[in-house]
Backbone as JSON, one array per atom type, in Angstrom:
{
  "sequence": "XXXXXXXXXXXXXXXXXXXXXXXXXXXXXXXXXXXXXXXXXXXXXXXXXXXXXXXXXXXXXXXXXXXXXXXXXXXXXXXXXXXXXXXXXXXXXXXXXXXXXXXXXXXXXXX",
  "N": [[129.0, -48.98, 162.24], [126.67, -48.8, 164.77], [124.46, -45.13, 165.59], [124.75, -43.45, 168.4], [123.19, -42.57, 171.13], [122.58, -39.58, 173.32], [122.55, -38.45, 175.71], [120.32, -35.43, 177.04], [120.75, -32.97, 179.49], [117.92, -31.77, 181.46], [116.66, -28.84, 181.35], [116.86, -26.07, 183.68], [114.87, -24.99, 186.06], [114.26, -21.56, 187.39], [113.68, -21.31, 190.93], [112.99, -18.73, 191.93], [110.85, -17.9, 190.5], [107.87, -15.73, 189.99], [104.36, -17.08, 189.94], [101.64, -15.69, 188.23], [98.27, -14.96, 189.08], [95.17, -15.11, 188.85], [93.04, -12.45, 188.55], [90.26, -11.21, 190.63], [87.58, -8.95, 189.8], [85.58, -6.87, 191.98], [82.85, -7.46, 191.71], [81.54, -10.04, 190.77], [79.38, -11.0, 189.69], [76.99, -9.65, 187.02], [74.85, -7.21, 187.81], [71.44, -5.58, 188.61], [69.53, -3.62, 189.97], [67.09, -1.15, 191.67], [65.98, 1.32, 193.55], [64.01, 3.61, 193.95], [61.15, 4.95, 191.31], [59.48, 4.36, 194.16], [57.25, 2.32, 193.48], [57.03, 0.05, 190.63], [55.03, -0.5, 187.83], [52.59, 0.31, 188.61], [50.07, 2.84, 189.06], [50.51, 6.7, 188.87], [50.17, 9.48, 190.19], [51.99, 12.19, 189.64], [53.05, 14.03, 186.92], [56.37, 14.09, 186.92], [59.01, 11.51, 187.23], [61.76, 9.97, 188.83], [64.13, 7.38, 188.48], [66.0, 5.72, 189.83], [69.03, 4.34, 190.55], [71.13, 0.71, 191.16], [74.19, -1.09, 189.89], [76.89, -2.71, 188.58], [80.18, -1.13, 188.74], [81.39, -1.04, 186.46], [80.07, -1.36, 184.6], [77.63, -0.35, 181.69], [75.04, 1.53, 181.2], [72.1, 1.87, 179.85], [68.51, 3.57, 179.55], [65.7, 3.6, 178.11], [67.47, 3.71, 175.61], [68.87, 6.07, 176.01], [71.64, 7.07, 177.2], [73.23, 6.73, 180.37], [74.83, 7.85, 183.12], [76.99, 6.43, 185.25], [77.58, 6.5, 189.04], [80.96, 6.08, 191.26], [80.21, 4.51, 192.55], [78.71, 2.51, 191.23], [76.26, 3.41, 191.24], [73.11, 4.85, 189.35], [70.86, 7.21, 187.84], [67.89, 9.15, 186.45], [65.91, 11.45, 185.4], [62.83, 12.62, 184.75], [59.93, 13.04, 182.46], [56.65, 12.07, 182.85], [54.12, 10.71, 179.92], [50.64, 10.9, 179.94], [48.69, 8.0, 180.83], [50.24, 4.71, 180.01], [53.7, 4.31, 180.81], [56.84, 2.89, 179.33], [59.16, 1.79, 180.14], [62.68, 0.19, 179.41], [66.18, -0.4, 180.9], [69.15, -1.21, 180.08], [71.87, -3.16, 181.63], [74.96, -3.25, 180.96], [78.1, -5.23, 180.92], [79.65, -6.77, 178.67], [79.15, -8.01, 175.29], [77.84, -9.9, 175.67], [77.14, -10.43, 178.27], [74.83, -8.87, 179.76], [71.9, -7.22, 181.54], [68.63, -6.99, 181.04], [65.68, -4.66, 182.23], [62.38, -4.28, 182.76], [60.51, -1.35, 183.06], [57.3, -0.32, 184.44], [55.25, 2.58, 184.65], [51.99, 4.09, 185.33], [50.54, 6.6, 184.71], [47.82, 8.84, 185.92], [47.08, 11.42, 185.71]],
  "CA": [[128.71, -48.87, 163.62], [125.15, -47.82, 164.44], [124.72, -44.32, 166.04], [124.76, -43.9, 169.91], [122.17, -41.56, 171.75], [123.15, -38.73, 174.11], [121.16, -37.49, 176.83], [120.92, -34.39, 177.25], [120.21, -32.54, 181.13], [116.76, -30.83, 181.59], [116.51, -27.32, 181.4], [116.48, -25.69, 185.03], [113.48, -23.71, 186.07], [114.29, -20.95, 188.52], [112.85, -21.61, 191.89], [111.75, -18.09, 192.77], [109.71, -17.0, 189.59], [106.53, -15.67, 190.36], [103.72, -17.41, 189.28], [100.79, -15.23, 188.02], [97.26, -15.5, 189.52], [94.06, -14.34, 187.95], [92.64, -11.47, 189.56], [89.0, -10.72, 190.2], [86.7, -8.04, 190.06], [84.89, -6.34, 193.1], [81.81, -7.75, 191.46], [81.77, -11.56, 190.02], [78.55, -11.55, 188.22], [76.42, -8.31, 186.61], [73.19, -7.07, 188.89], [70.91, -4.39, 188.36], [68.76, -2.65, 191.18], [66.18, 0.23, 191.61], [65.32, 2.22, 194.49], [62.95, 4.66, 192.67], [60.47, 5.48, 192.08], [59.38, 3.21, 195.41], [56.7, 0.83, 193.07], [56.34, 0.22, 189.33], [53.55, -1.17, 187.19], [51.81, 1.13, 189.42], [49.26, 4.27, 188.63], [51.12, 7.51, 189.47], [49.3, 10.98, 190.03], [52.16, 13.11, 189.46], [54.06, 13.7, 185.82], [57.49, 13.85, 186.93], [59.8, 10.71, 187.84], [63.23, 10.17, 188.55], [64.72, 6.38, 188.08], [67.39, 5.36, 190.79], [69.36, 2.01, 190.55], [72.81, 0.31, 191.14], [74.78, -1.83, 188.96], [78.23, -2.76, 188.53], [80.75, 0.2, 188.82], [81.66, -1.24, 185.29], [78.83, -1.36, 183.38], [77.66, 0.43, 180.81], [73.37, 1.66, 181.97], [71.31, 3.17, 179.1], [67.3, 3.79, 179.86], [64.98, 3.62, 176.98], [68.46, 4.06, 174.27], [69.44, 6.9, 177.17], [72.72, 6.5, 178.04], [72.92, 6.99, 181.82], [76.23, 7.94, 183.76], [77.31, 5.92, 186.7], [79.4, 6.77, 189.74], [82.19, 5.21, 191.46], [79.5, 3.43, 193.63], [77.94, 2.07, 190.44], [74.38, 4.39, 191.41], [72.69, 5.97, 188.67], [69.59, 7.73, 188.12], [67.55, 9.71, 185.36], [64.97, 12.14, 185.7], [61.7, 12.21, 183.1], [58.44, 13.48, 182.38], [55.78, 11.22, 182.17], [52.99, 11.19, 179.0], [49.56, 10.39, 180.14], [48.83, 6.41, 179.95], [51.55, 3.87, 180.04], [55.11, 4.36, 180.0], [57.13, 1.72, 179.4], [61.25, 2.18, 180.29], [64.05, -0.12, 179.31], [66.73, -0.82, 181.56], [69.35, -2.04, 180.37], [73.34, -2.74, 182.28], [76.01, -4.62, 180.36], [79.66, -5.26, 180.93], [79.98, -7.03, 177.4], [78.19, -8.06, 174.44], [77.85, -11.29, 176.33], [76.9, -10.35, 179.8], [73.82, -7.65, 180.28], [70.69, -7.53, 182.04], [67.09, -6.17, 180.92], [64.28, -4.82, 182.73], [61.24, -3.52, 182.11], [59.6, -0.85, 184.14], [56.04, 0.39, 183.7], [54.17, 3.58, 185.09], [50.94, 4.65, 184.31], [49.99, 7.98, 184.86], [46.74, 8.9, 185.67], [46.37, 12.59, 186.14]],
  "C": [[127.41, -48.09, 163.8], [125.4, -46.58, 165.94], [124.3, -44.48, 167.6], [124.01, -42.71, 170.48], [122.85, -40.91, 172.6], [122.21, -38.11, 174.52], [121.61, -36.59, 177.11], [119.84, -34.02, 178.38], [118.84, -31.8, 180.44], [117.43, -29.51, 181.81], [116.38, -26.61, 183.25], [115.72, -24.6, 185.01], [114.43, -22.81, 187.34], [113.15, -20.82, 189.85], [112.29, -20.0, 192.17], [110.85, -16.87, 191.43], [108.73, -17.07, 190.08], [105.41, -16.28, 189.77], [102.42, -16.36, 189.04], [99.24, -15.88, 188.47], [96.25, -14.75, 188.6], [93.3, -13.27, 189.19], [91.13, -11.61, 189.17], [88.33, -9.28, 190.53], [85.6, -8.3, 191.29], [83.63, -7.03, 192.88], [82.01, -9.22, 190.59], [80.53, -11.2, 188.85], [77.66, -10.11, 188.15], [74.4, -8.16, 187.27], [72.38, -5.79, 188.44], [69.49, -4.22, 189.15], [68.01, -1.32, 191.48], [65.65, 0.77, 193.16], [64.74, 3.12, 194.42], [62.71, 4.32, 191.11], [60.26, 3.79, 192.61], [58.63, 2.04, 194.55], [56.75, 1.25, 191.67], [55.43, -0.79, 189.12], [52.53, -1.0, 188.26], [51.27, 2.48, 189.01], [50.17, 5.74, 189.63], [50.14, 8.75, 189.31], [50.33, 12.43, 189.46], [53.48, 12.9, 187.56], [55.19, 13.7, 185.69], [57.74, 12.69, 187.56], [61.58, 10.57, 188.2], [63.51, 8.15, 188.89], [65.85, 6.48, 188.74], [67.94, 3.99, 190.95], [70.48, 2.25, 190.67], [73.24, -0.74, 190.36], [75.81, -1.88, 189.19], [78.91, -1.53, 188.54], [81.26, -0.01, 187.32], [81.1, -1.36, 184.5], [78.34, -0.27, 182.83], [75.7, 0.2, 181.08], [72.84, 2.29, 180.21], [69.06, 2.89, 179.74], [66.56, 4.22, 178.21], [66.19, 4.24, 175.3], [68.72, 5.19, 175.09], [70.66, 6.69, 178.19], [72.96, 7.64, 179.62], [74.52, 7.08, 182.35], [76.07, 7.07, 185.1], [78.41, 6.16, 187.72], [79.74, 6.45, 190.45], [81.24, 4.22, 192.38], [78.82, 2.48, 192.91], [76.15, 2.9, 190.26], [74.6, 4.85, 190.4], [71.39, 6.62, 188.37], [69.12, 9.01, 186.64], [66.58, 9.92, 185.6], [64.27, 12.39, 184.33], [60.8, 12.76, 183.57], [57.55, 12.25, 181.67], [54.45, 11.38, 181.01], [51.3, 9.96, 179.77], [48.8, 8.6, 179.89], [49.82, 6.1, 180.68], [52.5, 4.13, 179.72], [55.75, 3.29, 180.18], [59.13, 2.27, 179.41], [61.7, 0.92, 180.62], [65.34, -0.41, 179.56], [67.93, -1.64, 181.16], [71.26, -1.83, 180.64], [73.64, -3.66, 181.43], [77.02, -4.5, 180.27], [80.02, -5.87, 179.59], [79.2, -7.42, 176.32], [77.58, -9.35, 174.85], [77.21, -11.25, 177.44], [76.29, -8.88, 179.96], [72.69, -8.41, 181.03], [69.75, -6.71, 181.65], [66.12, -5.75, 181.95], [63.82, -3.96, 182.77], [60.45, -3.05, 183.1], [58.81, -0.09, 183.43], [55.69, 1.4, 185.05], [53.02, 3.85, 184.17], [50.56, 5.78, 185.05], [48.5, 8.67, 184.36], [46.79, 10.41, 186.18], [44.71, 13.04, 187.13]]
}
């Protein structure tokens, strides 16, 4: 006698599991912003500066290999002495090894 199949019921889902959503961050994609000093790749007369910008509240800032603190607003800022000539500063924010941004600010300081 050949063998005879048996169906067997589906499994029941419970109707009120939650389904999981993906959450996002306050910020979608990684920015980086300066409000000081007011111009670069501009001649300056005096040898101090200070470097003011915003970024992600999650990113990780350093300035010329100068790691920079940021706070809860993402602002951070770094105060310097300039050397006579061209300086050249580094810039850069990054949430992963994947996702940074560069940029390159010049002063020149002309005493």
């Amino acid at each position: 006698m050949p063998p005879t199949a048996t169906s067997i019921p589906p499994t029941a889902t419970p109707t009120n599991t939650p389904v999981p959503t993906p959450t996002q961050s306050a910020f979608e994609a990684i920015f980086l912003a300066f409000s000081a000093p007011e111009f670069f790749d501009d001649f300056v007369e005096v040898p101090t500066y200070t470097i003011v910008g915003i970024t992600r509240v999650d990113a990780f800032v350093t300035i010329n290999d100068t790691i920079v603190d940021i706070d809860e607003n993402g602002q951070f800022s770094l105060d310097g002495t300039l050397e006579e000539g061209i300086n050249v500063y580094e810039v850069v924010s990054s949430v992963s090894d994947t996702e940074q941004l560069n940029e390159v600010l010049t002063l020149i300081y002309a005493p």
